[in-house]
C-alpha positions in Angstrom: 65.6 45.7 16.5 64.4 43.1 14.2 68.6 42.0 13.5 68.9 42.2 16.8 65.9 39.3 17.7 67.3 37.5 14.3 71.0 37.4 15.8 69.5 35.9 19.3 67.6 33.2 17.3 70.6 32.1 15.8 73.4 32.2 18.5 70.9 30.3 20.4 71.2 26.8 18.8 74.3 27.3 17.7 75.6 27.9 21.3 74.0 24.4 21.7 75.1 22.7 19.3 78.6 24.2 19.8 78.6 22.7 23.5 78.0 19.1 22.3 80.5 19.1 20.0 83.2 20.4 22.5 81.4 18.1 25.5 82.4 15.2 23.2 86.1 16.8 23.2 88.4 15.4 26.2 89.9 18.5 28.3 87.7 20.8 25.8 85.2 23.5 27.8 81.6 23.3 27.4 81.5 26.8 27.9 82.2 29.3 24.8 83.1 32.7 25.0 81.8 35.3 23.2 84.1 35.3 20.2 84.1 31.8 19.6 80.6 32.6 17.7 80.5 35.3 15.5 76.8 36.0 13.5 76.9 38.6 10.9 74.3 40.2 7.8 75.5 41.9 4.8 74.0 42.6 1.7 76.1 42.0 -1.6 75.3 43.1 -5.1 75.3 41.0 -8.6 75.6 41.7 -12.0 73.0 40.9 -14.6 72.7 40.6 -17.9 70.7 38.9 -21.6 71.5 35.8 -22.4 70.2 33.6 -25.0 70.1 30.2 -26.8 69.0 29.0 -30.1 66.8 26.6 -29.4 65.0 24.3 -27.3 65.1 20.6 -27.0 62.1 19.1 -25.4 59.5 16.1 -25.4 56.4 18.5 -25.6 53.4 16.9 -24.0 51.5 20.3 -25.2 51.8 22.4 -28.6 51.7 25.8 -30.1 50.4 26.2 -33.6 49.7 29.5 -35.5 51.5 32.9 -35.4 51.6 36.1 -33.8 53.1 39.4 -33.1 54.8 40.0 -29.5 57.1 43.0 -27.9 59.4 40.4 -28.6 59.0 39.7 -32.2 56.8 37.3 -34.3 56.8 33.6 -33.3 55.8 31.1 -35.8 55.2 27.4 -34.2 54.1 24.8 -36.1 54.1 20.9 -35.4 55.6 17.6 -37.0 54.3 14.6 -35.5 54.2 10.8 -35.7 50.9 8.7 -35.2 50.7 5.7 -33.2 50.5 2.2 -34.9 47.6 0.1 -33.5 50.0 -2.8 -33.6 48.1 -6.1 -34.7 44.8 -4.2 -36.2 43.2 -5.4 -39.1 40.8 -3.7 -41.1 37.7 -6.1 -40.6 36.7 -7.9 -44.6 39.9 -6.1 -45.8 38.6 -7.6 -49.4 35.5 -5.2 -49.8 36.5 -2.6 -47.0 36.8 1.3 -48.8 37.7 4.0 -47.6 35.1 7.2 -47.3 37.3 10.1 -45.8 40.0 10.9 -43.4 40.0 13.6 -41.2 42.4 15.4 -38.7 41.3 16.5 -35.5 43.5 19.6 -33.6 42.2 19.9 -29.6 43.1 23.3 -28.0 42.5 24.3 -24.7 43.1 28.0 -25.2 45.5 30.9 -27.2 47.8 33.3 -26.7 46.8 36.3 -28.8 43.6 37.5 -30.3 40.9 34.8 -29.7 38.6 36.6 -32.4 41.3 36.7 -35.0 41.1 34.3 -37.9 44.0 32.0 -38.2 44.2 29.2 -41.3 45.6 25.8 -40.7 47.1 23.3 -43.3 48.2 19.9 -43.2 51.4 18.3 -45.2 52.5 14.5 -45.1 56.1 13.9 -43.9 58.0 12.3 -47.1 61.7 12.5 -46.7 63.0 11.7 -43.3 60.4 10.1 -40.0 61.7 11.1 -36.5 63.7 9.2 -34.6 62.6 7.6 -31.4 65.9 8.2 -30.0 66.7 11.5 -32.1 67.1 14.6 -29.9 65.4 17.3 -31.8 65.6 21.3 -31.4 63.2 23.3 -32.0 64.4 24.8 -34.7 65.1 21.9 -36.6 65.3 22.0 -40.2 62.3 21.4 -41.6 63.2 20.5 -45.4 65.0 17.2 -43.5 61.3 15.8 -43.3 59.1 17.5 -45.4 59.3 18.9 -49.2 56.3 20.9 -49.0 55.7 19.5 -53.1 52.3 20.0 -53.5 51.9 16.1 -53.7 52.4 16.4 -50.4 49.6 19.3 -49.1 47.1 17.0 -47.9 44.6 19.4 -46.3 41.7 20.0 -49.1 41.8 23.7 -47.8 43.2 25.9 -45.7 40.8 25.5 -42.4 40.4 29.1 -41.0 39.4 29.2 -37.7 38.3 31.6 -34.5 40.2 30.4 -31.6 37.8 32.0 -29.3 34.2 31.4 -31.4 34.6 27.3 -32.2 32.0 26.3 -34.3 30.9 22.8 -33.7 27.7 21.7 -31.8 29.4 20.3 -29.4 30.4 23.7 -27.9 26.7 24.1 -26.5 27.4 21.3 -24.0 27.6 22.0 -20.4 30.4 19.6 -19.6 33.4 21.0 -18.2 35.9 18.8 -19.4 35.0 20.1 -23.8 37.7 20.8 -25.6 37.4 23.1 -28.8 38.7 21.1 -31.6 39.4 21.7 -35.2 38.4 19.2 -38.2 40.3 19.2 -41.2 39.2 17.1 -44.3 42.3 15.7 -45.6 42.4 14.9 -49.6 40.7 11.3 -51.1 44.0 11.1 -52.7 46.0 10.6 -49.4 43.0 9.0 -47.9 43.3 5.8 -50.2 46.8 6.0 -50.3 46.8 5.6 -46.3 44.1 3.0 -46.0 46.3 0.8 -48.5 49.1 1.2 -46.1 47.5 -1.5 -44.1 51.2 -3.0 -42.6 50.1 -2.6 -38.8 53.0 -5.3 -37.6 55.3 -2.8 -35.5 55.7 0.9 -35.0 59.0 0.9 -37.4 57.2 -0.6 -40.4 54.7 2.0 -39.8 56.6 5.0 -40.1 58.8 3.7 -42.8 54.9 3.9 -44.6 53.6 6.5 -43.2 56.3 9.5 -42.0 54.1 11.3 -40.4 52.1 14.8 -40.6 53.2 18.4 -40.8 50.9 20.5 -39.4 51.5 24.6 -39.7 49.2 28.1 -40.7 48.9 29.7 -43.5 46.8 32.3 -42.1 46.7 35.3 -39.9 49.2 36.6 -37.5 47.2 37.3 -34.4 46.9 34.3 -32.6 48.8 31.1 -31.0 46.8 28.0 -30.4 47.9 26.2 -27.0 47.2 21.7 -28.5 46.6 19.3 -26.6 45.3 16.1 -28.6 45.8 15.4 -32.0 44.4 12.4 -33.8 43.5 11.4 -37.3 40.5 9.2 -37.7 39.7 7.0 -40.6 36.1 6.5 -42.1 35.5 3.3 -44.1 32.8 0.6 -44.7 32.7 -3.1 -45.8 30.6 -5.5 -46.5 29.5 -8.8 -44.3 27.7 -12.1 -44.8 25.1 -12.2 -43.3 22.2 -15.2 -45.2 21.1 -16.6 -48.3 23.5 -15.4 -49.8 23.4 -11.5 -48.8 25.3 -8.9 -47.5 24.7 -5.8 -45.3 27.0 -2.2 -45.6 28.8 -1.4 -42.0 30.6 1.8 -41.2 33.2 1.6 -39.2 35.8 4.5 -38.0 39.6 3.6 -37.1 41.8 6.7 -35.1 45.3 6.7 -34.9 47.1 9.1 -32.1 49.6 10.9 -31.8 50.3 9.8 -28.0 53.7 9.4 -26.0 54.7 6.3 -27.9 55.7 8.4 -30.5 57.8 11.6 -31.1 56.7 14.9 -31.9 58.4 18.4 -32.2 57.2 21.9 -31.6 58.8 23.5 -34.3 59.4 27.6 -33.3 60.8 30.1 -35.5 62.1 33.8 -34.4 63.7 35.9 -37.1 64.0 38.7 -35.1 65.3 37.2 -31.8 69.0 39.1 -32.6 67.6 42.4 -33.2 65.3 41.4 -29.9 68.4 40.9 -28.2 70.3 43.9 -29.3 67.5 45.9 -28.6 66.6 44.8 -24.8 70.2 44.5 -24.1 70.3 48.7 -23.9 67.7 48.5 -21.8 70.0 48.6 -17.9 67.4 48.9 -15.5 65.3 46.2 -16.6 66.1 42.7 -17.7 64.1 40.0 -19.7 63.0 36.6 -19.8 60.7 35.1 -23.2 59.7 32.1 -23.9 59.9 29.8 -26.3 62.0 32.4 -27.4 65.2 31.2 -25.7 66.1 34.2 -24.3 67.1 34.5 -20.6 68.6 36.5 -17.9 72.0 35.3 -16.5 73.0 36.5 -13.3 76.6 36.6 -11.8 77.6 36.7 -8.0 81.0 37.6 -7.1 82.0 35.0 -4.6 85.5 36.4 -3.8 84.0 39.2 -2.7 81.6 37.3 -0.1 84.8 34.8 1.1 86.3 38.2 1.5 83.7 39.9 3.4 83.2 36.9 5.8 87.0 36.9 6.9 87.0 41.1 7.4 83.8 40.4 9.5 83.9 36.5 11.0 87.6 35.8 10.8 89.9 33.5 9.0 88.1 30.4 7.4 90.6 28.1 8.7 90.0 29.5 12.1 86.0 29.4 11.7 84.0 27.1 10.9 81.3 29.1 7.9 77.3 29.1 8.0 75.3 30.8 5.6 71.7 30.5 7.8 70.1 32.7 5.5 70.9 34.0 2.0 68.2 35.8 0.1 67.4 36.7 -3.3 64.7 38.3 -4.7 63.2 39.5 -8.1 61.0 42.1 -8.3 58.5 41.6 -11.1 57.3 44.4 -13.3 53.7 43.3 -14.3 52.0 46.0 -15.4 50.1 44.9 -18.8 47.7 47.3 -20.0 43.9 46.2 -20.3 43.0 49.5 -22.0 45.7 49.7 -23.9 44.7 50.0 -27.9 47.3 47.7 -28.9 46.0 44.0 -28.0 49.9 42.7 -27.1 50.0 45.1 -24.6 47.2 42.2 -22.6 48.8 39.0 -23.6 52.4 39.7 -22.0 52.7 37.8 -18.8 55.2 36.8 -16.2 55.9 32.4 -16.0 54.7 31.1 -12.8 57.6 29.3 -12.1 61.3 30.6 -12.2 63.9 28.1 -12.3 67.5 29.7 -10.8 70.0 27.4 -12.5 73.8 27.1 -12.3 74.8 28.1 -15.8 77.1 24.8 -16.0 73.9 22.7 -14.9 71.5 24.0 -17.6 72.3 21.8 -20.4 72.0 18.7 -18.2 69.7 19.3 -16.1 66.6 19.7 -18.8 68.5 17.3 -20.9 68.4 14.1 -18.3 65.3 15.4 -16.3 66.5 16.2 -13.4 65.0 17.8 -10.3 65.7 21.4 -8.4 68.0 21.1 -5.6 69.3 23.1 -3.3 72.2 23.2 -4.1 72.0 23.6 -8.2 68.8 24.8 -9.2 66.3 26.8 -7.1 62.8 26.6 -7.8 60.9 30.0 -7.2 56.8 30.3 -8.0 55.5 34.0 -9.1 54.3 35.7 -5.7 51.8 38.8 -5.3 52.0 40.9 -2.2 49.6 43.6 -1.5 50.2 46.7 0.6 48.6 48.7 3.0 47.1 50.7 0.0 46.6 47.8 -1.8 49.6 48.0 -4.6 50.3 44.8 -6.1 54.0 43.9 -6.4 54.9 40.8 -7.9 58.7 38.6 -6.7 60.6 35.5 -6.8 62.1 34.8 -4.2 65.5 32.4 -3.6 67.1 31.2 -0.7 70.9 30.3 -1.6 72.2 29.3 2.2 72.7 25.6 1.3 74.1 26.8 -2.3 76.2 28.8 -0.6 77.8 27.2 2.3 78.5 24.4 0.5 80.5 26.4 -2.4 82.1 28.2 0.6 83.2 24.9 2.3 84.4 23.9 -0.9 88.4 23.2 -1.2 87.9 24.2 -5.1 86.8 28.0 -4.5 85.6 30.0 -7.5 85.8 33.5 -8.2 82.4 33.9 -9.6 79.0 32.3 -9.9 77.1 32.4 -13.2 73.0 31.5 -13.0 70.4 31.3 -15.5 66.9 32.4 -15.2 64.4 29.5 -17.0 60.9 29.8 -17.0 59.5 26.2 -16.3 56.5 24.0 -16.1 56.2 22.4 -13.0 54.0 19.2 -12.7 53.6 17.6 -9.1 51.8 14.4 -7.8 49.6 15.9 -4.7 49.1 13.1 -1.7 46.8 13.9 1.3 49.7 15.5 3.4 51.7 17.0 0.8 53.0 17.5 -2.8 55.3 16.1 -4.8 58.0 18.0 -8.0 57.6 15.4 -10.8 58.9 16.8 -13.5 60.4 20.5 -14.3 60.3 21.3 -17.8 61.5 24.6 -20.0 57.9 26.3 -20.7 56.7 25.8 -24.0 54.1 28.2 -24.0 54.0 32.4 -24.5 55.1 34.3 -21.4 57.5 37.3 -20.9 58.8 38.1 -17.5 60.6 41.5 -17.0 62.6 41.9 -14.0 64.7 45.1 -12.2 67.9 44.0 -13.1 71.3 44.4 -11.1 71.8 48.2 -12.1 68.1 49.3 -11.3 68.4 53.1 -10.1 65.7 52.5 -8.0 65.5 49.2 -6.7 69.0 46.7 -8.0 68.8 43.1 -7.5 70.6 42.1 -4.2 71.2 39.2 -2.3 70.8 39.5 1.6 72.8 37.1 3.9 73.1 36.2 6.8 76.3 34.2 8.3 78.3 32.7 11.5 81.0 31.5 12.2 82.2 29.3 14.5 85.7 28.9 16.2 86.7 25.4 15.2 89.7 24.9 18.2 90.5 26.5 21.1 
């Protein structure tokens, strides 16, 4: 009954629009008999599978830092960053300003992992090699390119340990919604007066050629994943000024440099077992997988010589028909069942991304690469949806709709066999007015999530797309 109401919506306005176009034909009918619209719905299966790739290359406006255990091996992320030049500063009485300390400052606004775990943090300063601004950078670049790790360069006077979830400074007692926890990391008086004599502030380039930058990674504990925000070094210092007679008065001053969107900064991630991961997962039929940072992904493949096919056993010769896909739906079901009283703590941190980008696999490298946008017609844009039942059960889906995808592949005069896509998590900003809101940016997610998904052989429930189509007699 409810195909039946479905295939009288469609014919409908079709039927309309099919008598303009023959009304504007001289000696055509405006009448159209009942074959010269054919509506149809079919369901078509796909084939799924793992996929992978080594790394990512982004422009991280957020970072992870620490390490920890997941059902899909241990990620290590640590961070190597630049720090803006204050272009033009001076250091007020540069002849009797000294330097009294430097410190680092780490803002987090949460973890992946055990937030009562103690996890150790170290600094080093970048002395071979400063990033590029230009430089495309994976995330699992090689690290002895830019850093040594000699111990002249371990700057931190300690390992800080830390408790993600338990920050200690007073500041934590304050009611104000927009605190950050933030880590403070004494860095050694040796590097301290060797930065405050770098005192060439006359361009970002003569900078860096001075000062590298930092190397920021744990030490410590395997339990936790900081989520970073900010990150900012200040310097402490005090001088001397005239003030009468002949004497002088002690000021103290404080100078922070950032690490800010004028300079570059990498998320470095490392996952030695990613290939056992993969080998591992791949056995796995009914379900498939999608990790991040980790790289790995679910590719999907649609056999479009089966639909073109299909649509001529059921609609009729495409050069006889004019093709419509009006509706074309896939959708993912999710399988989010994490654990809360599970003994194993991982078991609570696994969760699905938000956003699922379906991508064209020959778009994917582009398309992050040159920030584009999702379209219609490349890259569908799905958001994590919960649905709850009569009996309240939670099920969790992305949903696609692939009619403009696929009527234009179908109208295409260079028809492929098959289509390959890519499952990406993404993070999704927008720009909200006061009637609507607005894609900005789509980026691959840099933080901790792991999506599983009934894959294309499910025994119970295969992914499948639903369509349907029309066709519409083009002469007469």
């Amino acid at each position: 009954m409810k195909l039946y109401k479905l295939i009288i919506c469609l014919v409908i306005p079709f039927a309309l629009l099919g008598c303009q176009d023959d009304a504007m034909n001289a000696g055509s009918s405006t009448l159209l008999e009942s074959d010269d619209i054919q509506v149809k719905a079919d369901t078509f299966s796909l084939a799924s599978a793992l996929d992978s790739c080594v790394a990512l290359t982004l422009t991280p406006d957020s970072f992870l830092l620490g390490e920890c255990d997941t059902h899909f091996g241990t990620i290590h992320a640590d961070i190597l960053t630049q720090l803006a030049c204050p272009e033009g500063f001076e250091y007020p009485y540069p002849e009797t300003a000294e330097v009294d300390s430097v410190y680092l400052y780490i803002h987090y606004n949460s973890w992946y992992g055990d937030g009562k775990a103690p996890l150790g943090i170290t600094v080093y300063e970048m002395d071979r090699s400063s990033l590029s601004e230009t430089g495309i950078y994976p995330s699992n670049l090689r690290l002895e390119d830019y850093c040594s790790l000699a111990d002249s360069t371990h700057i931190a006077t300690a390992s800080r340990i830390i408790i993600p979830s338990e920050p200690t400074d007073s500041v934590y007692q304050s009611s104000s919604d927009t605190y950050q926890p933030f880590i403070r990391i004494k860095l050694t008086d040796e590097f301290a007066k060797r930065f405050f004599a770098k005192q060439d502030f006359s361009s970002q380039e003569a900078f860096n050629e001075a000062f590298k930058g930092l190397y920021i990674t744990s030490d410590f504990g395997g339990s936790n994943v900081l989520y970073v925000t900010n990150i900012s070094m200040s310097v402490y210092y005090h001088f001397s000024r005239p003030i009468s007679n002949g004497r002088d008065t002690i000021l103290h001053d404080t100078k922070s440099f950032y690490a800010n969107s004028e300079v570059r900064q990498v998320n470095r991630y490392i996952y030695p077992e990613r290939q056992e991961v993969l080998t591992l997962y791949a056995q796995h039929t009914d379900t498939n997988y999608i990790v991040s940072p980790a790289n790995i992904y679910t590719q999907l493949s649609l056999r479009l010589d089966s639909i073109y096919q299909r649509i001529e056993q059921q609609v009729g010769d495409t050069n006889n028909y004019r093709i419509y896909v009006n509706q074309a739906l896939l959708t993912l079901d999710v399988l989010y069942d994490f654990d809360l009283n599970s003994e194993r703590p991982r078991d609570r941190w696994d969760v699905p991304a938000s956003n699922m980008l379906l991508i064209k696999a020959s778009h994917f490298n582009d398309f992050f690469a040159q920030n584009k946008l999702p379209s219609d017609t490349a890259a569908i844009l799905a958001a994590l949806t919960a649905t709850t039942d009569s009996l309240d059960n939670v099920s969790y889906t992305y949903t696609y709709d692939l009619s403009e995808l696929l009527t234009q592949q179908l109208r295409s005069n260079q028809q492929v066999e098959e289509l390959r896509f890519m499952l990406v998590p993404v993070a999704v900003a927008t720009a909200n007015s006061s009637s609507s809101s607005t894609i900005t940016s789509v980026k691959q997610l840099q933080t901790i999530s792991a999506t599983r998904i009934r894959s294309a052989q499910n025994a119970l429930q295969p992914i499948r797309l639903e369509m349907v189509y029309s066709g519409f007699h083009r002469t007469r």
